[in-house]
MARTI-273293 format. One record per residue (C-alpha): residue in three letters; x, y, z. Coordinates in steps of 0.2 Angstrom, whole numbers, padded with zeros to 4 digits, always signed. Layout:
N
alaXYZ/...
This chain:
263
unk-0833+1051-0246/unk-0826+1035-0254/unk-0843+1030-0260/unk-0844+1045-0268/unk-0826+1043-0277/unk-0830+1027-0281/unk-0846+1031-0290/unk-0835+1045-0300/unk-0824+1029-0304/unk-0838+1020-0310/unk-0846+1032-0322/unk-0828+1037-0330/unk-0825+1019-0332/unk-0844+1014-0340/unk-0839+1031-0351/unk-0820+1023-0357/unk-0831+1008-0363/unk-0841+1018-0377/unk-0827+1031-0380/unk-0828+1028-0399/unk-0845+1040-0398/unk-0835+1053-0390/unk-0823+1053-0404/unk-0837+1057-0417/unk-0839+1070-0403/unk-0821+1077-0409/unk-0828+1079-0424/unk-0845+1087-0423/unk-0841+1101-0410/unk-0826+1106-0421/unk-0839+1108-0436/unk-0848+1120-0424/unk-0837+1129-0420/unk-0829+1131-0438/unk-0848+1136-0442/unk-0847+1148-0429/unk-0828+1154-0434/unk-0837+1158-0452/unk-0852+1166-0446/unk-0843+1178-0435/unk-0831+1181-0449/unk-0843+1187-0457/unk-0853+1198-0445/unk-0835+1204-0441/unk-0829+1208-0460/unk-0815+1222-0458/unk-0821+1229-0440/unk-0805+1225-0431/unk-0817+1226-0412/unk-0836+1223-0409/unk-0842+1226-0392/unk-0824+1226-0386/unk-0818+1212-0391/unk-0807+1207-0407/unk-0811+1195-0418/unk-0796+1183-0413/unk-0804+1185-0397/unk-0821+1180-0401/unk-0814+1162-0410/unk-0804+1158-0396/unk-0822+1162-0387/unk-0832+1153-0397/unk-0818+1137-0396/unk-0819+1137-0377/unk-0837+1137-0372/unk-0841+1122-0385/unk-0824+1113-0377/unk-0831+1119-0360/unk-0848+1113-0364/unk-0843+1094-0366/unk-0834+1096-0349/unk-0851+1105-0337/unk-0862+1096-0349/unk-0871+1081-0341/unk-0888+1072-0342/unk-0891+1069-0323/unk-0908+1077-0325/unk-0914+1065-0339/unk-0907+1050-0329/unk-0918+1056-0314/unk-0933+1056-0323/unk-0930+1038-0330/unk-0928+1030-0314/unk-0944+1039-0308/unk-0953+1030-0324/unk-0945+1015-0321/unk-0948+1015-0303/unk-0929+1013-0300/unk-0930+1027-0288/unk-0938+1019-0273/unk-0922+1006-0274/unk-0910+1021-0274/unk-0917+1032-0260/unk-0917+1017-0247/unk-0898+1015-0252/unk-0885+1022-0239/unk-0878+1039-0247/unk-0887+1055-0253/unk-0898+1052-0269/unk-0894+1069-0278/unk-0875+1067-0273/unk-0874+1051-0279/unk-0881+1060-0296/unk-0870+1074-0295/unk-0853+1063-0293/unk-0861+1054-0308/unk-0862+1069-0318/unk-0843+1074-0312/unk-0836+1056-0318/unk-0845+1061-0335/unk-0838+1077-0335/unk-0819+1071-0331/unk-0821+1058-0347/unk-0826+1071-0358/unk-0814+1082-0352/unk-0801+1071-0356/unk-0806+1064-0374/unk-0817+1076-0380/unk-0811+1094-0374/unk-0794+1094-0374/unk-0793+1081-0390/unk-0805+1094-0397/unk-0797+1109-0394/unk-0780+1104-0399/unk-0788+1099-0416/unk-0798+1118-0418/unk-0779+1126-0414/unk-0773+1118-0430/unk-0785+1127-0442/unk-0790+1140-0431/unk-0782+1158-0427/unk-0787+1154-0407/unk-0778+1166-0394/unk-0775+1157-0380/unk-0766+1165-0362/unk-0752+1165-0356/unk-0753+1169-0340/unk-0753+1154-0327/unk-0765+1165-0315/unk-0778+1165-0328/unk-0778+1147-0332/unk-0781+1144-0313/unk-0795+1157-0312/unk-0803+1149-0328/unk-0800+1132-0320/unk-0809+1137-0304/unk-0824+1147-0314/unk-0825+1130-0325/unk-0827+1121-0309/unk-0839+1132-0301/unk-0850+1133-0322/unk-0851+1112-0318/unk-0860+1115-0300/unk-0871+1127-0308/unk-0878+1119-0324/unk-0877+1100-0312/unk-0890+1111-0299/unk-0900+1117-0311/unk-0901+1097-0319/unk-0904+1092-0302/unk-0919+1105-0299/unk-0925+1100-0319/unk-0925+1080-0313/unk-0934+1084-0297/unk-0950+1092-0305/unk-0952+1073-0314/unk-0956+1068-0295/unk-0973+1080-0295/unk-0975+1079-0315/unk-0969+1061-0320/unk-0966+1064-0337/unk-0953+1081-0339/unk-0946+1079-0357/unk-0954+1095-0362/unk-0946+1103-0349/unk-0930+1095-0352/unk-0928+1101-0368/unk-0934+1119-0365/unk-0922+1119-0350/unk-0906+1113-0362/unk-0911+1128-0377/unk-0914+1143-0362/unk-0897+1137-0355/unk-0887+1137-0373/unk-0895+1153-0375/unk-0894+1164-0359/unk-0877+1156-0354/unk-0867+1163-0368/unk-0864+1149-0377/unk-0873+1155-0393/unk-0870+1172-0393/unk-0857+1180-0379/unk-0869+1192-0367/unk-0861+1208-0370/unk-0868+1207-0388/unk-0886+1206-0378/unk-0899+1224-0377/unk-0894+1233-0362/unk-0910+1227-0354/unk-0907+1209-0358/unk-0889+1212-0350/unk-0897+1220-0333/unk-0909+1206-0332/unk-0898+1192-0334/unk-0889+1198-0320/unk-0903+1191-0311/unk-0902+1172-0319/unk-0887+1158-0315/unk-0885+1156-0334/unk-0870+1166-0339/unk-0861+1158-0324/unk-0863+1140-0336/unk-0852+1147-0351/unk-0851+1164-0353/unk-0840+1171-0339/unk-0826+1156-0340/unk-0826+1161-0359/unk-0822+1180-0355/unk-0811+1173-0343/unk-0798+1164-0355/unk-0800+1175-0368/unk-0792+1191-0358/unk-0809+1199-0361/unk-0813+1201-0343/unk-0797+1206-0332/unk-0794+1211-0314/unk-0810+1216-0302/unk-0820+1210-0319/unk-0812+1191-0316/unk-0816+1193-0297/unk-0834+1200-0299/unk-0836+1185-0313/unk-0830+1172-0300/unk-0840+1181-0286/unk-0857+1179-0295/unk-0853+1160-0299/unk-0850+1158-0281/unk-0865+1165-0275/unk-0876+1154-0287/unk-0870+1138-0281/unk-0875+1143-0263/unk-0893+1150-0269/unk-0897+1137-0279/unk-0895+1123-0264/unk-0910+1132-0257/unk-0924+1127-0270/unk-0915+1110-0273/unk-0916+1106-0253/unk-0933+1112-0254/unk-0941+1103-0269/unk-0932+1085-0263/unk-0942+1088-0246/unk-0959+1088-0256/unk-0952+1077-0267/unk-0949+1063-0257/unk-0967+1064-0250/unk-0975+1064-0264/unk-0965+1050-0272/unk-0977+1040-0285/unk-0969+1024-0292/unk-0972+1021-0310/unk-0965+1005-0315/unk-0955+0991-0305/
């Protein structure tokens, strides 16, 4: 387990040394979400509720999943298919500790940086032209915090699954960025999923990807409350357990079939 600390440690510190990008980070993510404040302004005009929720809600719901997305947000699946190219991989598989753990406690040291200078930085900036409504009830905090936690493992196992495929295809970038657009998408990032068709509601129930954003938004926003938070946290829970199966499954092919591109 120290191994796996340390490599947290690593990727948190490589991350301090180019924290001036993260502070134009600050920047742009509150420009979305002042675009997005607008915009549902807008839509909202003097309806007071759409789809149950008010419009006070829906900023301070649109100001946590950006905030959120800097924390579960990682590149883990790019990185994988770049040591694939560069034929880094063969150095890293022979090395003593799990290859896609090593990439997810890289990922985690990521997500603590930005946590730290980007989302909470962030956030406090919104607050002070924003209208956001935040809890203040300590037991929703702690089931946002758990669900935030639980969004990470989720969006980092569907990287992982992403970065394996470069193992059978060599080159994924199409994937990649198909992958990044269906997850902004789906996982309620863009548009919160109770504004979805009732078809498109039933069927995601199916998908991980309103586990990513959607339901640690409803959360902190007071939109879901009591069996809702419990059935939110339920359905996270269960993904990160499913998903282990194909990841377990392609790594096994994956490794036999290793082709080294560079060196």
């Amino acid at each position: 387990m120290d191994k796996y600390i340390e490599m947290i440690r690593i990727r948190f510190l490589m991350m301090l040394a180019y924290r001036t990008n993260y502070y134009t980070g600050i920047l742009i993510y509150a420009i979305n979400i002042a675009a997005y404040y607008f915009l549902w302004s807008a839509i909202y005009g003097s309806k007071s509720t759409m789809q149950g929720m008010s419009m006070a809600q829906m900023t301070t719901y649109v100001a946590i999943s950006w905030m959120a997305r800097a924390f579960y947000f990682n590149n883990i699946d790019r990185e994988i298919a770049m040591e694939i190219k560069e034929g880094r991989v063969a150095t890293e598989l022979i090395r003593p500790y799990s290859y896609l753990g090593m990439k997810t406690m890289q990922g985690l040291g990521e997500g603590i940086f930005r946590l730290l200078f980007l989302s909470l930085p962030g956030i406090f900036l919104v607050a002070l032209f924003l209208p956001l409504r935040f809890p203040t009830d300590v037991h929703t905090w702690m089931f946002f915090t758990l669900s935030i936690a639980l969004s990470f493992i989720i969006n980092s196992e569907l990287n992982l699954l992403a970065g394996i495929i470069a193992f059978f295809t060599l080159n994924n970038e199409g994937l990649l960025r198909a992958k990044r657009f269906v997850i902004d998408l789906f996982s309620g990032l863009i548009l919160p999923i109770s504004f979805y068709p009732d078809w498109a509601q039933e069927a995601m129930k199916y998908f991980p990807f309103q586990g990513i954003s959607y339901i640690p938004s409803m959360i902190v926003t007071g939109s879901f409350q009591g069996q809702a938070i419990l059935h939110g946290l339920l359905f996270q829970l269960v993904w990160c357990v499913l998903l282990l199966i194909p990841i377990q499954l392609l790594w096994r092919a994956a490794k036999k079939q290793l082709v080294i591109q560079g060196g």
